[in-house]
N, C-alpha and C positions, 0 to 999 in steps of 0.2 A: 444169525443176526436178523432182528428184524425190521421191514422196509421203513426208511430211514422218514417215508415220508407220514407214516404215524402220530400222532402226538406221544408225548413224551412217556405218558400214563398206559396209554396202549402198547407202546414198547414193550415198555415192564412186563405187561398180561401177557405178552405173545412169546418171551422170555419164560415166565413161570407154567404158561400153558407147556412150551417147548422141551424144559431141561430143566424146570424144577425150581425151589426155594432160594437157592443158592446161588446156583445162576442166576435167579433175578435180581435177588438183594445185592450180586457184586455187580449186575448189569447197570441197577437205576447209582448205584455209589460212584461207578464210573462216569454217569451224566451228572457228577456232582449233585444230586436230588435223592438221599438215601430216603425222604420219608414218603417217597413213590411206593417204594416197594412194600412199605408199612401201611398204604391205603387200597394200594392193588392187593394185597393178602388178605388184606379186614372182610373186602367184601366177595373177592372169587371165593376164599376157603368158605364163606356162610351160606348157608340161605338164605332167602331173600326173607324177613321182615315187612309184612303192607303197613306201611303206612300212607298217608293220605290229604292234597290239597285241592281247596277247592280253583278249578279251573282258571278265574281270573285273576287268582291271584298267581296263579303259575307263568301267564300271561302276560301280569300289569305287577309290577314290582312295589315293596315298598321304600323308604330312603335310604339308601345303605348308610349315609352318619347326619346327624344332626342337622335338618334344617336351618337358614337365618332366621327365618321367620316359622318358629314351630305351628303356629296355630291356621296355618294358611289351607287350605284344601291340598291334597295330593292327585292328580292330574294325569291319567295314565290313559293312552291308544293302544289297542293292538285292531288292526282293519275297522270294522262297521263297529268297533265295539268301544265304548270307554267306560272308564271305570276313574271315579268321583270316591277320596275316602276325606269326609270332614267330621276334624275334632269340636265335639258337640261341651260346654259347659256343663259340669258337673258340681253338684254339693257337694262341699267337703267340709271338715271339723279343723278348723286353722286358729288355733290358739284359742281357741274353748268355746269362738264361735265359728257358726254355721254359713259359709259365704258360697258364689258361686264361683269355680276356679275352672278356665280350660286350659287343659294335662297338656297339649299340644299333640303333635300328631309321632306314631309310633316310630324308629326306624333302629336299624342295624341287625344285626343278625337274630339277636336275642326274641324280636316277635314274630320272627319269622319261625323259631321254632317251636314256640307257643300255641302259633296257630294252627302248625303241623299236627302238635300233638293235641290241642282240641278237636282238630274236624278228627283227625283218624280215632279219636272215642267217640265220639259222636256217628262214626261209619261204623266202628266195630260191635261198640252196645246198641246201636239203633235207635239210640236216645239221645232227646233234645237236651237230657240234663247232665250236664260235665261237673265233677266234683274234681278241685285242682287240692289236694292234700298229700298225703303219704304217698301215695300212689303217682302223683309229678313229681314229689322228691327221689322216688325211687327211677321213675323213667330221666330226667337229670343226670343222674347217676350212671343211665345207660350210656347217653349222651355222651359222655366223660367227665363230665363235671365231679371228678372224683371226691373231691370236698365241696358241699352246698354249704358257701359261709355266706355269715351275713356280718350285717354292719352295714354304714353308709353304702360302701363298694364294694359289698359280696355280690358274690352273682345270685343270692336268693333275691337280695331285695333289686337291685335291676332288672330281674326278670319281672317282680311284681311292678313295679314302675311302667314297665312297656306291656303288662299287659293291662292294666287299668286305663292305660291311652289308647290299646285295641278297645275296652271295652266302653268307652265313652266316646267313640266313634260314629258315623253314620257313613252308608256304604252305598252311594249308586251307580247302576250300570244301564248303561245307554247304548240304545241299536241304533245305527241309522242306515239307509237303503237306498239305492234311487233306482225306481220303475222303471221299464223301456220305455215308457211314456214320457220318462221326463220326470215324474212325482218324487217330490223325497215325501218318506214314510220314518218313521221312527217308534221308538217303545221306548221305554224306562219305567227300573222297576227300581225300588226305593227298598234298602233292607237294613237291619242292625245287628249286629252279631248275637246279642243279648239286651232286653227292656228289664232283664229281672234278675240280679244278682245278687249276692251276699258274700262276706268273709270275718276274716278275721286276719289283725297285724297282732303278734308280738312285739314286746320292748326291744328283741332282742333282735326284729327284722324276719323271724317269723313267720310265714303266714297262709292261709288257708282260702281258695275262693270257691264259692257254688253257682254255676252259670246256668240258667235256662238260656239257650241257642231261641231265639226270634225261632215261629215253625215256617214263617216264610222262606229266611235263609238256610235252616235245617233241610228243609223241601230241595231248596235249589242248591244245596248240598249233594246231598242222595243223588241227584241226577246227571251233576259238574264233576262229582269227586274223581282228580287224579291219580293215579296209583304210585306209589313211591316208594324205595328201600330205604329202609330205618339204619342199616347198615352205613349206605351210602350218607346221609344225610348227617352220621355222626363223623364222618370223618370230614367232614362239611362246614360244621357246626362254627367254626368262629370266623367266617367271608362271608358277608354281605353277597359280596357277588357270584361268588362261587355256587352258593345255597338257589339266586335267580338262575343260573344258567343254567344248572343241575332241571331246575323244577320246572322251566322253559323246555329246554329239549323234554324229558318225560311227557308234556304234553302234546310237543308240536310232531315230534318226527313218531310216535307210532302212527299218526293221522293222514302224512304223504302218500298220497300216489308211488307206488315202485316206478312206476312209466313214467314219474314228472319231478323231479329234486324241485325244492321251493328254494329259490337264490332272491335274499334279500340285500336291498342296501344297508350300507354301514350307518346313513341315516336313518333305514325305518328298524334297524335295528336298536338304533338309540333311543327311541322312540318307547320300543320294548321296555327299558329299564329306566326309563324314567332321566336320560341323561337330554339335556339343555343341547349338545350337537356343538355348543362352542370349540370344544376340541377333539374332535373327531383322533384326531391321531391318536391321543391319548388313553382315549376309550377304547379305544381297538385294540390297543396293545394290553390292556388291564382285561378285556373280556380276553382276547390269545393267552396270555397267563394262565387264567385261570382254568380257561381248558386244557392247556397243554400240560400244567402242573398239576392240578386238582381235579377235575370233571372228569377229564380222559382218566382219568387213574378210577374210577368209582363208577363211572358209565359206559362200560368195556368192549358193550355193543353200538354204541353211539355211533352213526358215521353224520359228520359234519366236516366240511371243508371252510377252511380259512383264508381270505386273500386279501388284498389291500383294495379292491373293488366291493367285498361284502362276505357274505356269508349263505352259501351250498348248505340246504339238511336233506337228507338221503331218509327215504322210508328205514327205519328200524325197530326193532322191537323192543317193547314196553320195559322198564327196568326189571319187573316182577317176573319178567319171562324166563331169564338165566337163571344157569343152573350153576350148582357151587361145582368147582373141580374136588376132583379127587385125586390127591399127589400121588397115593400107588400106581396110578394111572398114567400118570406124566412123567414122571421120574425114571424112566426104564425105558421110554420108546424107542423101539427099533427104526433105523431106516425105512423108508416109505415103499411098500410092497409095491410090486408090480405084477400085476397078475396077468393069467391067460386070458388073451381077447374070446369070448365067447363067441362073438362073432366079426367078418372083417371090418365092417362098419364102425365097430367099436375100438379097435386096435391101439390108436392111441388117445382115450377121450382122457382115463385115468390120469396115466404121465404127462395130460396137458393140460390134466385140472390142475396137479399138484406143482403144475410152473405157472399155473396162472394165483393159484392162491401164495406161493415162495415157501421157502425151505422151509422157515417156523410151523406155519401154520398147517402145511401139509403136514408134517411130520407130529402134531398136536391133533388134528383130526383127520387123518386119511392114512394114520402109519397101518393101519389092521381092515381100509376097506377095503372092497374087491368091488366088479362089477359079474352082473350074471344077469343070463336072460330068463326072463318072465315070460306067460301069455299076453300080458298089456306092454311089453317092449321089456328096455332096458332096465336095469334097477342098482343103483350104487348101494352097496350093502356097507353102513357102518357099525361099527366093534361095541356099540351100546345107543338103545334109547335118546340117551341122554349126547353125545355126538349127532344121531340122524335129526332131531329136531334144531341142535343146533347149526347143521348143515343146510337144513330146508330155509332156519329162518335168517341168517347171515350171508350164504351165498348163492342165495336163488339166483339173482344175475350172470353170476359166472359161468353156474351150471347151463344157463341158456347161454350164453355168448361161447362156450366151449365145444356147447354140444353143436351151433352152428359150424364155429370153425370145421368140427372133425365132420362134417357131413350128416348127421342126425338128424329126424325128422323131428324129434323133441328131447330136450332134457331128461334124464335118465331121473325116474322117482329115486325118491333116498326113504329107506328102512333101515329096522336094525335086525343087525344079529341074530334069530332066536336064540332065547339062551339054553344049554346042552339041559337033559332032563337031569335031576338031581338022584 
């Protein structure tokens, strides 16, 4: 079983890593949550897919539903930093004439995925020119949007609606500083996602867009760009919030100190997603949700703790960094070896790594390591490449805090296996 104090999502994974498909899928059905097991499979069995957001908005969210007042500015902090998105008046063709109409400002999930997949073509081609045609209908589709219909209330033509209100937008972001002298100091840089676009609507909803990306914002693109799994992001794809806190962590916690966990309040976390703070409980409990049900199922590596004081992020590694399992590999693990101490010093570091990491996990990654000695010291050898990196980058902490306990002068480096010659 695994430690109960997990979120729900990580469960599953530590389940499917441990004993397989089956076990997992009857694990998360027993926490009444079968479609855990259906988002923890999506993204362990793949590999990782980049895709790509630009940093403040990973940051600084946008409305998860319908503002009162659409056309109002959107208003978003994260520390010295804010981020200003206002809906700018556009021409439009409103009953055969030509008037100026503002779209209002963007929200819910649907532009959040839009922008995803513009900057990640705009990362991947290296080009300011995004062409949204065949090739969105077809990434849509990866999405799951298994039928792209249109009509008033297809999701073609909603997509098109929210993103004509990203693209009639204007977008600033403000530093502010104060000197040890006392000085406040600031910047602001003023950007547009696009000054130059073009498409086409169908009668039937339709439709095609060609965006030249602003090279200012392309610029601080290139530089900002988050890294993200397409995977994960599709099993994402209809929460608002789930999609922020997904794209939040990916930014925030590769960036931690190992030596310092960042512990925020539950106010400056609200602060983060653009919530008002009037009711704190309720926010708390919608962002717990959606980690415990959603996030943790798709961010497997994620370590964040959750309390009614705020919110612990743990240094971890970037989503792009996992690696997909391989169920030959996990389906069949034997009991957790214990091997000869190669030396006395080392006697019991093994057997008290694998109680410090617990049954699952041991037995997911340490059922086939051994320890042996090297000329640079100790050396934990794991049963594949793909285990030794995930052991360097998951449980660095324990391997020091273990290798203290057992009297070690340092944590035992982790390699892998050579593999036998063919």
């Amino acid at each position: 079983m695994p430690r109960r104090e997990l979120p729900l999502g990580q469960q599953v994974h530590a389940v499917l890593l441990g004993s397989g498909q089956g076990a997992a899928q009857q694990y998360a059905t027993g926490l009444g949550q079968p479609d855990l097991f259906d988002r923890v499979q999506a993204v362990a069995l793949e590999e990782p897919v980049p895709n790509f957001l630009h940093s403040a908005l990973c940051a600084m969210s946008l409305p998860v539903r319908r503002p009162s007042d659409e056309t109002a500015p959107i208003i978003r902090q994260d520390g010295q930093y804010t981020l200003a998105i206002t809906p700018r008046p556009v021409l439009r063709l409103i009953g055969g004439q030509q008037s100026m109409a503002v779209l209002g400002v963007p929200y819910g999930s649907l532009p959040r995925l839009v922008l995803i997949h513009i900057m990640t073509e705009a990362v991947r081609t290296r080009s300011r020119h995004i062409v949204l045609g065949s090739s969105f209908t077809d990434w849509m589709r990866r999405m799951g949007f298994r039928t792209v219909s249109y009509g008033p209330r297809g999701s073609a033509t909603l997509i098109r609606q929210q993103l004509d209100r990203l693209l009639a937008c204007e977008w600033m972001i403000r530093w502010d500083n104060q000197t040890p002298q006392g000085e406040q100091e600031f910047a602001v840089k003023e950007v547009k996602l696009s000054n130059d676009y073009a498409g086409t609507t169908g009668s039937r909803g339709s439709f095609s867009r060609e965006i030249l990306l602003t090279e200012g914002f392309f610029e601080h693109l290139r530089e900002h760009a988050v890294p993200l799994d397409e995977n994960a992001i599709r099993q994402l794809r209809d929460s608002a919030t789930a999609l922020d806190l997904y794209t939040w962590l990916a930014y925030r916690l590769p960036r931690i100190n190992r030596a310092r966990p960042a512990l925020l309040s539950w106010a400056q976390v609200a602060v983060h997603f653009g919530n008002d703070g009037n009711n704190i409980r309720k926010f708390r409990q919608t962002i717990r949700d959606a980690w415990d049900r959603q996030v943790s199922a798709v961010y497997q590596d994620a370590k964040v703790e959750f309390d009614t004081s705020g919110v612990r992020l743990h240094a971890s590694p970037a989503p792009l960094l996992r690696r997909p399992i391989r169920l030959a590999s996990v389906t069949t693990l034997a009991a957790p070896a214990l091997p000869a101490a190669p030396q006395p010093c080392a006697d019991g570091f093994l057997p008290a790594f694998q109680a410090a990491l617990g049954e699952v996990l041991a037995r997911a990654w340490l059922s086939d390591a051994t320890i042996e000695a090297a000329e640079d010291g100790l050396v934990l050898i794991a049963g594949s490449r793909f285990k030794a990196d995930y052991i360097r980058q998951t449980f660095g902490a324990d391997l020091e805090r273990v290798a203290k306990t057992c009297g070690l002068s340092a944590a035992p480096a982790v390699r892998a296996r050579p593999r036998p010659p063919q």
